[in-house]
C-alpha positions in Angstrom: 61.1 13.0 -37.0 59.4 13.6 -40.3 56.7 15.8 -41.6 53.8 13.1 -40.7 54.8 13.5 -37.2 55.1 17.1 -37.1 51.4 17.5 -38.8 50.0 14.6 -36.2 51.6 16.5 -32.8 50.2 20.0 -34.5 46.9 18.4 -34.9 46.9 16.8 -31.3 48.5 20.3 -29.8 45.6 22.1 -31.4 42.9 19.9 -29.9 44.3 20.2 -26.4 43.7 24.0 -27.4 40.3 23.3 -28.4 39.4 21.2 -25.5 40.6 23.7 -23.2 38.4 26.3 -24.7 35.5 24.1 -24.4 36.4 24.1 -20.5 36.3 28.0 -20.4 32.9 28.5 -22.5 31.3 25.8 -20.3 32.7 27.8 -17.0 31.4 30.8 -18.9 28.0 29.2 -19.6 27.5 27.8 -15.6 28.3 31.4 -14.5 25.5 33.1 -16.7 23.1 30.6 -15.8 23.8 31.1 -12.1 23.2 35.2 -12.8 19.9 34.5 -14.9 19.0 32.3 -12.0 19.5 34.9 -9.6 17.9 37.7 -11.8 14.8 35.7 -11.0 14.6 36.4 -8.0 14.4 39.9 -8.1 10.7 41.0 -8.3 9.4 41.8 -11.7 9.3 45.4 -12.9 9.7 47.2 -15.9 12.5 49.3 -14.7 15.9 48.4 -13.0 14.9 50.5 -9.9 13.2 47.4 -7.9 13.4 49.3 -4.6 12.3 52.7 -5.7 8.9 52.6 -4.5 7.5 56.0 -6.4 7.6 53.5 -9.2 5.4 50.8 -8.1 3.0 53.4 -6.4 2.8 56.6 -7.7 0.7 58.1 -6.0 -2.8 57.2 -4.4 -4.5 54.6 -2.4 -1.9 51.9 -2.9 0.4 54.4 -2.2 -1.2 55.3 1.0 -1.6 51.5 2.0 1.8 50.7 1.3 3.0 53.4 3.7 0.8 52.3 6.6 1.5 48.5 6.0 5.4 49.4 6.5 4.3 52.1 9.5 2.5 49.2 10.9 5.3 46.4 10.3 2.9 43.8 10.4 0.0 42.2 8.2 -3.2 44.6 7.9 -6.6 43.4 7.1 -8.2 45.1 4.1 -10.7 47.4 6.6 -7.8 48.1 8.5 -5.8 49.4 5.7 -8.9 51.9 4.6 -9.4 53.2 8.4 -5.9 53.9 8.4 -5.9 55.8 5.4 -9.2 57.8 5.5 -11.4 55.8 3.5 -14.7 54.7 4.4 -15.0 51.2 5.1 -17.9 49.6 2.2 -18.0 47.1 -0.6 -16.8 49.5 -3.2 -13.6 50.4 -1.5 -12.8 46.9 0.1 -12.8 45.4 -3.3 -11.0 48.0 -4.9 -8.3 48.3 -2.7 -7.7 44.6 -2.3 -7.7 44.5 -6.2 -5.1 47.4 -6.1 -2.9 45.9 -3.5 -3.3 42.2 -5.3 -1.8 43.5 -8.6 0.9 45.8 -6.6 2.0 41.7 -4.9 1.7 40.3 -8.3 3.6 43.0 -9.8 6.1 44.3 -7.5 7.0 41.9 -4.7 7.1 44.9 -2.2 3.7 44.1 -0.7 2.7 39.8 -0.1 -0.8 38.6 0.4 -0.4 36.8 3.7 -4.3 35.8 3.8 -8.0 36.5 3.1 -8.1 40.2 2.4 -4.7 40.6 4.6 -1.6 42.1 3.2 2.0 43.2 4.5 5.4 44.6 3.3 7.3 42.0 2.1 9.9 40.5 3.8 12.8 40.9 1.5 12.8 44.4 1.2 12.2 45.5 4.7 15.6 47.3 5.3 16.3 47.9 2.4 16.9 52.2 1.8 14.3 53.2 -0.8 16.4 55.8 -2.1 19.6 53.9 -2.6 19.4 51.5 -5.8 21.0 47.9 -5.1 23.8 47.0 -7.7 26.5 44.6 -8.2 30.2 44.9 -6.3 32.8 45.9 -8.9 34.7 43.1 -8.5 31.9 40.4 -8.8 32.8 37.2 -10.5 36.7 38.1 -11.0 37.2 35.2 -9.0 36.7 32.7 -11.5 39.3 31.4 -13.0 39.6 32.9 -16.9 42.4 32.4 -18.9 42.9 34.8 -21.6 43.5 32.6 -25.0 46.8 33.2 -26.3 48.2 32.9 -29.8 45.4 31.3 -31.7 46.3 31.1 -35.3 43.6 32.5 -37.7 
């Protein structure tokens, strides 16, 4: 066998190498785009503490509407929601507090319009414990199968 053969099986050993590379950073590629897929479903916030509800509602009305609307554990009409928590029932207050509970469905995801002037606690984080924070198992994703490179010349 001469040199020309030699050079031609080094050339076609290092694009098997190459191909199989491609393989891994497609793999790679698929399983990011499945987590970015799945980060979208988590409600928008601008913290990493989704269920920690002192976050969305600090204190306050939609605080107080947010508690009675998971007390209640089903959907409250807007002068429902101010009965319930002390508030007189006029214009002022039924458009303020369905503006407040709105932007806390737009925002949050922990409360969903379900109709005119009607709200509830969202579905997906009804047993959910607000003081724990939801994270990732340790071993998630070591299931794929990732080979480790070896001896790539540089």
């Amino acid at each position: 066998m001469g040199i020309k053969e030699d050079i031609e099986k080094r050339i076609e050993k290092e694009r098997q190498k190459i191909s199989d590379l491609r393989s891994q950073i497609e793999l790679a590629e698929s399983f990011v785009q499945g987590l970015q897929e799945a980060l979208r479903l988590i409600p928008r916030s601008d913290s990493t503490k989704h269920t920690q509800i002192g976050f969305y509602f600090r204190s306050g009305d939609t605080k107080q509407a947010y508690e009675e609307l998971k007390k209640s554990g089903k959907p409250m009409r807007i002068d429902e929601i101010l009965r319930a928590i002390g508030k007189s029932d006029n214009r002022q207050n039924r458009a303020s507090m369905a503006s407040s509970l709105h932007r806390a469905a737009k925002k949050s995801g922990i409360i969903k319009k379900v109709g005119a002037n009607t709200f509830a606690v969202s579905d997906m984080v009804i047993g959910i414990n607000e003081e724990e924070s939801v994270s990732l198992p340790d071993n998630f994703g070591s299931d794929r199968e990732t080979q480790e490179p070896k001896d790539i010349p540089f």
